[in-house]
N, C-alpha and C positions, 0 to 999 in steps of 0.2 A: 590210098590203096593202090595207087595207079602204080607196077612196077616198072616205068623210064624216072616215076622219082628215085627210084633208090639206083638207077642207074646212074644219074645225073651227082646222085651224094656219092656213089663209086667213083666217078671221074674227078670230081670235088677236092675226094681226098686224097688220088694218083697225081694229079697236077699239084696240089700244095705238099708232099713229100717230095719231089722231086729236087735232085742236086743241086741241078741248077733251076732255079724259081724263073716264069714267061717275065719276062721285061716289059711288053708291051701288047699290042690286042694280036698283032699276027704271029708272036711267038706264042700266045695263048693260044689262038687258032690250032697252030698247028700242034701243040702238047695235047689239045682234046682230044684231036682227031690222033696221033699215037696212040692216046691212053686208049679212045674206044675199040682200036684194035687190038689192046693188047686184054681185052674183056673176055674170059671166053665163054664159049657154048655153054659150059655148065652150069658156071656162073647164073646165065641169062635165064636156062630153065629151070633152076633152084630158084629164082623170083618169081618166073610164073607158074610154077607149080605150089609157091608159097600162096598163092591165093586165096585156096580154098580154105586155107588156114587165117590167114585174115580177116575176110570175110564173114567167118563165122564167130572170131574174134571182135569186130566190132556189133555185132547180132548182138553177142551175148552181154555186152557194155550198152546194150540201147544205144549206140550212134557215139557215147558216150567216149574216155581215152582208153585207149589198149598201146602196150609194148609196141608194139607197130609204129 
């Protein structure tokens, strides 16, 4: 439910499209740190405003699996 995971799945799949793929840990380093600026505001409050939706998506599953 936490939305820095689907931040995290957002960077995930920025860095593995990219042209040219990190070679190694500080060309991954620095592809994150692009990618997360290149996230914007909207983005970030369309996650946290998906909450409430969430939320009452796993309610209604009893804890159970939702789309989410």
């Amino acid at each position: 439910l936490n939305p820095i995971e689907h931040v995290c799945d957002l960077l995930d799949q920025r860095v593995r499209v990219r042209d040219i793929p990190p070679r190694n840990v500080r060309e991954l380093a620095g592809a994150l740190v692009e990618e997360w600026g290149n996230i914007s505001q909207d983005e970030l409050a369309n996650l946290v405003q998906s909450m409430k939706r969430r939320c009452t998506a796993v309610l209604n599953a009893a804890g159970g699996h939702t789309r989410y």
